[in-house]
C-alpha positions as CSV (number, residue, x, y, z in Angstrom):
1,X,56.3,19.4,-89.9
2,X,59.0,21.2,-88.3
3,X,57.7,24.8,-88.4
4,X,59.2,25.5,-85.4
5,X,62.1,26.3,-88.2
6,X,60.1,29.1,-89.7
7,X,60.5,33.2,-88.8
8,X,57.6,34.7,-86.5
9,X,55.7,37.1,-88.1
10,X,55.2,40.5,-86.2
11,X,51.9,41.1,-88.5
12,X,49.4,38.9,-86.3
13,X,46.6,40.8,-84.2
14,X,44.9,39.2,-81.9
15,X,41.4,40.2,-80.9
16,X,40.1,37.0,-79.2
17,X,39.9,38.4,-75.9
18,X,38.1,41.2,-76.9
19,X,35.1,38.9,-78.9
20,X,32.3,39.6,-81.2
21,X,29.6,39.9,-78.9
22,X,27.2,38.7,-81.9
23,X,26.8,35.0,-83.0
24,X,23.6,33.9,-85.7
25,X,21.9,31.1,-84.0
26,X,20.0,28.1,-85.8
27,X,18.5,24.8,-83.6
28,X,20.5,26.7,-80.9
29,X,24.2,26.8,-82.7
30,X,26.2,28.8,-84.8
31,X,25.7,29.2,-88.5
32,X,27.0,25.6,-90.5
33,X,28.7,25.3,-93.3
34,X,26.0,23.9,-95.4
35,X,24.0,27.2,-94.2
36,X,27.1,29.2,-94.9
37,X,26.9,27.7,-98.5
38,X,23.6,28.6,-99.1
39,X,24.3,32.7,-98.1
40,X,26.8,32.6,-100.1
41,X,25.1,31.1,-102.9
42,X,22.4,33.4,-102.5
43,X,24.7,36.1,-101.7
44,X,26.3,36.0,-105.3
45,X,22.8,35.5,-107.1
46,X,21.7,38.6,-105.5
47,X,24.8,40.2,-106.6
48,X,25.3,41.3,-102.8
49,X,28.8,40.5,-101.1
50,X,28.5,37.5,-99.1
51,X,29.9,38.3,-96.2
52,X,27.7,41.6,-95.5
53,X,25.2,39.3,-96.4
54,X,26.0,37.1,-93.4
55,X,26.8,40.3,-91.2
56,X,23.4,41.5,-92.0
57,X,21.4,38.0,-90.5
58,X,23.7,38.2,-88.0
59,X,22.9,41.9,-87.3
60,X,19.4,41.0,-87.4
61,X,19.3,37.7,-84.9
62,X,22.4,38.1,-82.9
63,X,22.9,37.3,-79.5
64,X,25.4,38.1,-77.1
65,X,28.8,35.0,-76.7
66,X,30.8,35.7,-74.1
67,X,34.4,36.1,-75.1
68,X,37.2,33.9,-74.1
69,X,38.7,34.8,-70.6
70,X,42.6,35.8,-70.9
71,X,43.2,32.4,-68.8
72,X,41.7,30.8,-71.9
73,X,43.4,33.2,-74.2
74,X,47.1,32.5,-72.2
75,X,46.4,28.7,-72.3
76,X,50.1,26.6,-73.6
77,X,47.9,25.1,-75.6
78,X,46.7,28.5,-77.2
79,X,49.6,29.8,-77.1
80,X,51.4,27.0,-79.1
81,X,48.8,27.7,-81.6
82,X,49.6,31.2,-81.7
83,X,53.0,30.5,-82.0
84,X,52.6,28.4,-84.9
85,X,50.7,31.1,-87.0
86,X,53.1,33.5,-86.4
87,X,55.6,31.0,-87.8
88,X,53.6,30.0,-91.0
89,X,52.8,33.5,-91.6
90,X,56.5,34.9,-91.1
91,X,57.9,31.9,-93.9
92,X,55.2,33.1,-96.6
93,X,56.0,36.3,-95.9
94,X,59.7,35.4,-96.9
95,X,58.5,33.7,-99.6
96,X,56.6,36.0,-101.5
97,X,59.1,38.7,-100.5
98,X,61.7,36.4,-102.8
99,X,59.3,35.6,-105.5
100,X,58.2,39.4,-106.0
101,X,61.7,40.7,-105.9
102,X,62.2,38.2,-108.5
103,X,60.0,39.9,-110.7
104,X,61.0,43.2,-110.0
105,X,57.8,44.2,-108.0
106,X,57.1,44.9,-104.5
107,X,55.2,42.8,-101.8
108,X,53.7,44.4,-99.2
109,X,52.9,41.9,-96.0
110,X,48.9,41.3,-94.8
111,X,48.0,41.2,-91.5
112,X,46.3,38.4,-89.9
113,X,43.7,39.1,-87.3
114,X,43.1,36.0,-84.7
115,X,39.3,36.3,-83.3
116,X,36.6,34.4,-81.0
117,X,33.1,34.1,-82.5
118,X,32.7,36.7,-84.9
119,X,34.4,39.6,-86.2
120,X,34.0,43.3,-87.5
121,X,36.2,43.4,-90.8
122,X,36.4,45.9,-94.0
123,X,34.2,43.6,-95.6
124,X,31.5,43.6,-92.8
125,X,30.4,41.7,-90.1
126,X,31.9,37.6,-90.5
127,X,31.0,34.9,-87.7
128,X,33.3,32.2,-87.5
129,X,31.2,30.0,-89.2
130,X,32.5,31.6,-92.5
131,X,36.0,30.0,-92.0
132,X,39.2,32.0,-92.2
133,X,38.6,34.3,-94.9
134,X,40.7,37.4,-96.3
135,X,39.4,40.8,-96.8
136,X,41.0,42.9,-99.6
137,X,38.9,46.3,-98.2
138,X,42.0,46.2,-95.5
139,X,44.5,43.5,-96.6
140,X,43.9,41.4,-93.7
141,X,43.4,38.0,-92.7
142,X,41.3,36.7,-90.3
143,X,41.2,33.5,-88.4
144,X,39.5,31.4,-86.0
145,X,41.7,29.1,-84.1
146,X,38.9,26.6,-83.3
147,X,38.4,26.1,-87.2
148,X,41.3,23.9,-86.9
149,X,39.8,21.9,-85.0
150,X,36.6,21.0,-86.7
151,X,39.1,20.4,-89.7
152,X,40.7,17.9,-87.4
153,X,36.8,16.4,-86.1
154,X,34.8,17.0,-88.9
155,X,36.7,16.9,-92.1
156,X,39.3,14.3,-90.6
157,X,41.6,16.7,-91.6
158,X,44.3,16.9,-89.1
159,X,47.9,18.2,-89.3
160,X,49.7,21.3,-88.7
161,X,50.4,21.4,-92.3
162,X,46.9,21.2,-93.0
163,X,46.8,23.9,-91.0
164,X,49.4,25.5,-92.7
165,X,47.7,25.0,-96.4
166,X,44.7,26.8,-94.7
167,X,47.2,30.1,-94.0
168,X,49.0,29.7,-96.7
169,X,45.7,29.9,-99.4
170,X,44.1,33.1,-97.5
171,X,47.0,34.5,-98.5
172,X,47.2,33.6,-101.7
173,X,43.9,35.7,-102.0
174,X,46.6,38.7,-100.5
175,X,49.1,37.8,-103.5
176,X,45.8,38.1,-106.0
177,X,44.7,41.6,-104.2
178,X,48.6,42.6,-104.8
179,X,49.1,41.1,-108.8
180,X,46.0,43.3,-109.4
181,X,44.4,40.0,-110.2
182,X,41.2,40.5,-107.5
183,X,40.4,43.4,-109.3
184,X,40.1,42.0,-112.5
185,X,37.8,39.4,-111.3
186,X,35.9,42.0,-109.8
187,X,35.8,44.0,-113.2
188,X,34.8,40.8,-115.4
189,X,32.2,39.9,-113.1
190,X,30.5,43.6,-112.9
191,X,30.7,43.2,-116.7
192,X,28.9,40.6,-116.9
193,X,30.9,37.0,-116.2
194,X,29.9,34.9,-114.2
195,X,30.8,34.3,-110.6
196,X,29.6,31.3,-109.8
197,X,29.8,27.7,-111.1
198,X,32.1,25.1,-112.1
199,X,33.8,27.3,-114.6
200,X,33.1,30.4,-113.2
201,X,35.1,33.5,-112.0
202,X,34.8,32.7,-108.4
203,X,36.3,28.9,-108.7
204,X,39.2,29.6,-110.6
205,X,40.2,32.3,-108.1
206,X,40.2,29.6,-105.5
207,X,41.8,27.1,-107.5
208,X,44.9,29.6,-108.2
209,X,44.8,30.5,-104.1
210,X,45.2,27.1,-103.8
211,X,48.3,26.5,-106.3
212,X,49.5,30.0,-104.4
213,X,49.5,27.8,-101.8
214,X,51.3,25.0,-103.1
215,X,54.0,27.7,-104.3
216,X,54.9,28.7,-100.7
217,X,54.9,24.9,-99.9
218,X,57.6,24.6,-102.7
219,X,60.0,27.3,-101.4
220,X,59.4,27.0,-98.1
221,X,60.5,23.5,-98.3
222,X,63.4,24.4,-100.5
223,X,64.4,26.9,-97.6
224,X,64.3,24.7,-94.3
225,X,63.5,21.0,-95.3
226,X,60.6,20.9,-92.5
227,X,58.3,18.7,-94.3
228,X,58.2,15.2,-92.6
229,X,56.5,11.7,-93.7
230,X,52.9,12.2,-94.4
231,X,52.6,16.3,-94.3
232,X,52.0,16.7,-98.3
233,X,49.3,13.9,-97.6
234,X,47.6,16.2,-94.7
235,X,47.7,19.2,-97.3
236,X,46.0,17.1,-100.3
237,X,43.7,15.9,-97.6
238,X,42.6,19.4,-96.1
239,X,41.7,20.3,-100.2
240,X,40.1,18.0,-101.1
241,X,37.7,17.6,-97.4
242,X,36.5,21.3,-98.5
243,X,35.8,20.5,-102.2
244,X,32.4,21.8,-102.9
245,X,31.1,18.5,-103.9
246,X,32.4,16.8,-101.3
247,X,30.3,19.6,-99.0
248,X,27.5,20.0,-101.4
249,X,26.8,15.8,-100.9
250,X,27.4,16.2,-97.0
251,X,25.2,19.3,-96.2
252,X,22.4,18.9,-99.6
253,X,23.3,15.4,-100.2
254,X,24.2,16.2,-104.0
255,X,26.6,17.6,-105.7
256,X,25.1,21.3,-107.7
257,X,28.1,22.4,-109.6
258,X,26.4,25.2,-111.2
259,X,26.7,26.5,-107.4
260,X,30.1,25.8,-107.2
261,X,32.4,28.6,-105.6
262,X,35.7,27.0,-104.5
263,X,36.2,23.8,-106.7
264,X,35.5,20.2,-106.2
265,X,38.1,18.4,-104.0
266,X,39.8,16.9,-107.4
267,X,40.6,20.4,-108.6
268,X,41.8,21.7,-105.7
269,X,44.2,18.5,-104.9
270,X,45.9,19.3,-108.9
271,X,45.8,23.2,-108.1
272,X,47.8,22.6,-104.9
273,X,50.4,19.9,-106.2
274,X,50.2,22.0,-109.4
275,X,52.2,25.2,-107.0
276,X,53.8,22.8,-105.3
277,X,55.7,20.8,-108.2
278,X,56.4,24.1,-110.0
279,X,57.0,26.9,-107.2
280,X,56.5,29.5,-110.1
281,X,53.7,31.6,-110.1
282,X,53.3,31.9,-114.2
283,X,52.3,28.0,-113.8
284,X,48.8,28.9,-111.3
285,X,47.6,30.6,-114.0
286,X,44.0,28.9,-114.2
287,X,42.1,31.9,-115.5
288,X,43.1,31.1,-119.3
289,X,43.2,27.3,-118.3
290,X,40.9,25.3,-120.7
291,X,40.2,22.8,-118.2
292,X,40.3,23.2,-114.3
């Protein structure tokens, strides 16, 4: 991928020299996914917020992580990295810039927040175990730069586009907080819906991040051409390595999808290719779709 092409964005915050200072320990390590999973299962049964949830054990058993010195902050390497978000960021600001001018509404930018470890957000307390997330208390998203890496060692899902799906579906979830569409999940499920589950509330908001994703893919492409042999394969790869029953089988060794929160790797594969074959936003609609 040549996304060396794309505009740097001036909306990237970088905290990791600064660190968390709190990290939740289990057999001596940070949080796992398959434990993530379960808080956040739990988190939605108990009708809490997931991430406070996590903020609070973390609150509770935290201990002190150094930070990254600003040698290891400065790092090429790191820096590259750095340069790279800033570049993926910039194009889908572009993008949705376009596609909301298009429609004759306005698109206000997110701000991404780079952190070490854990970090203090608008939607409480988040230790990089989470993943990148986005928070729609304070329009922001927030990122780890190591999680591309246990994509790359864990998920075998290597790539800087991968990468780029990753940044590119976080702010999908900004695009839902700015259609008005996060608060309509958030008034169905306090009446009532369901959250959770293969067909539930939480999944198909995922699922149309994901084809959100695949939109900016689509006009970004159309813009510079920077896609090279194999990148759309490290995309479809990256979904479908964080289905939730590829990670339920891996972590509980079967696949639960009344627990289901993100979609199994099949849906979010057709989600993505879905954005990206159509580039039009009135095709992600999956909240009226019959079938995910």
């Amino acid at each position: 991928m040549k996304w060396d092409k794309g505009r740097r964005s001036d909306n990237v915050e970088d905290r990791r020299s600064a660190g968390s200072g709190r990290r939740l320990p289990i057999g001596g390590k940070g949080l796992s996914l398959g434990g993530v999973a379960i808080v956040l299962v739990v988190g939605m049964l108990l009708g809490q917020d997931p991430l406070q949830l996590l903020g609070q054990l973390i609150g509770q058993e935290g201990y002190e992580q150094s930070p990254p010195t600003q040698q290891q902050v400065d790092d090429p390497e790191q820096a590259q990295r750095v340069d790279f978000v800033r570049a993926i960021l910039g194009d889908t600001e572009d993008t949705w810039q376009q596609l909301f001018d298009e429609r004759g509404e306005r698109y206000s930018d997110p701000r991404l927040v780079l952190f070490n470890g854990g970090v203090d957000s608008a939607c409480g307390f988040a230790s990089s175990a989470v993943g990148p997330f986005y928070c729609p208390g304070d329009d922001q998203v927030y990122l780890d730069l190591s999680f591309f890496d246990e994509m790359a060692q864990r998920f075998s899902a290597a790539g800087d586009f991968a990468q780029a799906y990753v940044i590119a579906h976080e702010v999908g979830h900004h695009v839902q907080n700015q259609l008005g569409i996060s608060q309509r999940v958030q008034q169905l499920s306090q009446s009532g819906a369901p959250m959770e589950g293969a067909d539930g509330l939480s999944v198909r908001q995922e699922l149309q991040a994901d084809c959100f994703a695949g939109i900016w893919a689509n006009r970004a492409q159309a813009r510079h051409a920077w896609l090279e042999s194999g990148d759309v394969e490290e995309a479809l790869n990256a979904a479908s390595a964080i289905g939730d029953d590829r990670l339920q089988r891996e972590t509980q060794g079967q696949v639960v999808p009344d627990a289901f929160t993100h979609g199994s790797s099949a849906q979010r594969v057709a989600w993505f290719q879905r954005g990206f074959s159509a580039g039009d936003i009135d095709q992600c609609d999956s909240f009226s779709a019959d079938t995910l």
